[in-house]
N, C-alpha and C positions, 0 to 999 in steps of 0.2 A: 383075182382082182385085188384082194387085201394085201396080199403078197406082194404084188407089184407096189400098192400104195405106201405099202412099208418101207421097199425099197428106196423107193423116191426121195421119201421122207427121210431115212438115212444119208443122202445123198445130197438131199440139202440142209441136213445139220451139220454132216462133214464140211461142205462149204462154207456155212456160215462160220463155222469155228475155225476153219482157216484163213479166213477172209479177219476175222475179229484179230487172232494172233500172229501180228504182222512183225516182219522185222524191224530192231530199232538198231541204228550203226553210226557211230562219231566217227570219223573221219579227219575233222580237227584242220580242216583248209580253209573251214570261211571262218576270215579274219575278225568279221564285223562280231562274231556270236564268242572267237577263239583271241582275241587281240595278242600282239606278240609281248603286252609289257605284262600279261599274265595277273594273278592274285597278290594284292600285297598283302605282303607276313603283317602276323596280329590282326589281321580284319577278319571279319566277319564268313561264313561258309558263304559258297557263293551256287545258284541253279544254273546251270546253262546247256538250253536243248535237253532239257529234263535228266542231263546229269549232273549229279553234287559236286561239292569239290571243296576240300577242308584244308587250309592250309596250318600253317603253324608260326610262331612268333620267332621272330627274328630280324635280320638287315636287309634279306633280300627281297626284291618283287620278281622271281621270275617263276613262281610256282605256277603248275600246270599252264603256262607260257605257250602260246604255239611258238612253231619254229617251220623254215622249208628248206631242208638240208638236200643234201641230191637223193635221188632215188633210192630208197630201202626196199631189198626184194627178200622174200621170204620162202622158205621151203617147198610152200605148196602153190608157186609160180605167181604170187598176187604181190604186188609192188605199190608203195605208195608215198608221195611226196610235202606232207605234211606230216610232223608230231608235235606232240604237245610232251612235259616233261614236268618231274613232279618237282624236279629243285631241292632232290635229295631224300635219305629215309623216309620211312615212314618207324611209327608204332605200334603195339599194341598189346592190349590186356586179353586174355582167353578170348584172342581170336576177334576181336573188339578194337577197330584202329582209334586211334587218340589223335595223331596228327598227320597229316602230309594223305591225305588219302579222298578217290571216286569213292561217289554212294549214289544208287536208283532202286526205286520198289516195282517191281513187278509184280501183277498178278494170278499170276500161277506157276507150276514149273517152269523155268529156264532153263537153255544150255544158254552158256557166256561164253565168246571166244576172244581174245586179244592178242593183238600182235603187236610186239615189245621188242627193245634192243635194250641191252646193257648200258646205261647212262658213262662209262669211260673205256679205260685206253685197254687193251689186251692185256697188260701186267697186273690188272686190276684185281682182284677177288671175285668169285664166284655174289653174284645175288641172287636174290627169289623173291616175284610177284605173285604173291596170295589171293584170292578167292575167297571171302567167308562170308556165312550171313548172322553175324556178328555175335552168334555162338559157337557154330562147330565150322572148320574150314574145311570147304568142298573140293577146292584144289589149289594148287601152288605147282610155282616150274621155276626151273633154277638154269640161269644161261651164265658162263665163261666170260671174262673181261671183253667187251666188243660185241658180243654174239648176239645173236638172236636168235628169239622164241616166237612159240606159239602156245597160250594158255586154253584149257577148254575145259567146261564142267560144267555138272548141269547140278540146278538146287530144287529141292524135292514138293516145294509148294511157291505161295503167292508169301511176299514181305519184303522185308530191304537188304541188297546186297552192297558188301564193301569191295573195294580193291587196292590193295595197297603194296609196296616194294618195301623192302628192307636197306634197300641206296637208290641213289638218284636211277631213275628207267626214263626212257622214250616211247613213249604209247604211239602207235600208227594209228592204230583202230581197235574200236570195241566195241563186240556185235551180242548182240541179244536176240534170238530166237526160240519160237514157244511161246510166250506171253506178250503183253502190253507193258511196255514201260509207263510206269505212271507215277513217277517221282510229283509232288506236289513243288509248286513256287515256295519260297520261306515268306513266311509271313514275321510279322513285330516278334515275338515270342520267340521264335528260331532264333533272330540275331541276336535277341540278350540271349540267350541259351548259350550262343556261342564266344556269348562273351565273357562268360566263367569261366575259372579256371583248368584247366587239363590238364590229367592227374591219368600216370603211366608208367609202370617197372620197366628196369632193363638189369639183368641182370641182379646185381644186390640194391643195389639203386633204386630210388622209388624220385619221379620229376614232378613237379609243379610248376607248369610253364602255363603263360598266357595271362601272368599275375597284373593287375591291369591297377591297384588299388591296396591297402592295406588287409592282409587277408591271414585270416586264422585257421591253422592247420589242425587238425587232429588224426592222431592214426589208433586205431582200436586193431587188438587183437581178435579172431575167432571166437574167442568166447565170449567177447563185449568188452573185455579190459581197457584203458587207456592207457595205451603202450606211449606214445608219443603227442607231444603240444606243445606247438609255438607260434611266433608269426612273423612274417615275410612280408615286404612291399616289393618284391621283384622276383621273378624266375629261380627257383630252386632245386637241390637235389640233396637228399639222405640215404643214409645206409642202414638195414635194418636187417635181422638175422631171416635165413632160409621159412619161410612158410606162409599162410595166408594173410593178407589185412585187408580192414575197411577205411581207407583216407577220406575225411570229410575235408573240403575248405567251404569259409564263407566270407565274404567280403562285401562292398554295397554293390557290385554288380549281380551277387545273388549266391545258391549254395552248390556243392556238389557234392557227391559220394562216390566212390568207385571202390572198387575191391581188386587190390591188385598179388598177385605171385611173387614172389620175393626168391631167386635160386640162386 
């Protein structure tokens, strides 16, 4: 009799935790939550349908944009007639995106899957849509000018995942299974957050974009030195030799630090 009560009792914990870890999936066709005039550049991160969505300063508003192109079909026979599109690169620092990029927290393990098209024409260059959870990257796929992908990885606990493209991509869909997506609304705090400055290497380059106000740069080396100081009222970029730093700015929209790679 215990045996069987044990049973049972597994059998309804199994349930309940399948029942609790439901699938979450954008789709990106209803207009009302996806609008087609999309995020405008220099505003604020924005929630929708409990996913993030960061854009970056600029002239355009068609970031993460829906759109209803004809039918995109995919390898493993599932087709879909909505995307949304991120309106170009993304960045980032150790795996950490800075501009143009989704974000949702999940509560425990996830697999992530999404289905993507190369945002141009077939002559185009090779991209790659990454997966990280804003430390180590869990997976990345890399599709041919026009092509399409299918991205899928799983991340190994509960916290916040990024997704970002290295060029403009076409999101169809992006599905979450295993956990609860439980990205929070932004509250006052968020939006001034986002309204400092964004500070991210490319290369030898080190950018300052999203300069909204008179703002004072510092760049420290590793060992704490002050390698570099000056200031900017607008969007900037410097060049600084191969290795690690700490970029501080500060301006009246408030402070930031970051540590960026220099290669």
């Amino acid at each position: 009799m215990k045996r069987k009560l044990l049973y049972l009792t597994s059998i309804l914990l199994f349930s309940a935790l399948s029942i609790n870890a439901q699938t979450k999936s954008w789709t990106f066709d209803d207009t009302s939550v996806w609008p087609v005039t999309g995020v405008a550049s220099g505003g604020p991160a924005v929630v929708r349908d409990l996913l993030g969505c960061v854009p970056i300063t600029g002239t355009s508003t068609n970031y993460f944009a829906a759109q209803a192109p004809t039918s995109i079909a995919y390898s493993d026979a599932t087709s879909y007639t909505s995307i949304v599109k991120t309106g170009g690169g993304g960045a980032a620092t150790n795996n950490m995106p800075t501009v143009r990029y989704f974000y949702f927290n999940v509560d425990g393990a996830a697999t992530v899957k999404v289905w993507f098209q190369h945002g141009s024409n077939a002559a185009s260059a090779d991209r790659t849509l990454f997966l990280t959870n804003g430390t180590v990257e869990i997976t990345k796929s890399i599709v041919a000018g026009a092509a399409k992908g299918i991205l899928q990885g799983t991340s190994t606990g509960a916290g916040r995942l990024y997704l970002y493209a290295d060029n403009g991509m076409y999101i169809s869909k992006i599905e979450v299974t295993g956990a609860n997506v439980t990205t929070p609304s932004l509250g006052i705090n968020d939006f001034q957050a986002d309204a400092v400055s964004n500070i991210y290497s490319n290369g030898k380059l080190v950018f300052v974009s999203n300069v909204k106000s008179d703002t004072q740069v510092d760049v420290y080396g590793i060992s704490g030195a002050l390698i570099k100081s000056f200031k900017t009222g607008s969007d900037t970029s410097f060049d600084l030799n191969t290795g690690i730093y700490v970029v501080k700015s500060k301006s009246a929209e408030g402070e930031k630090s970051a540590k960026v790679l220099v290669n």
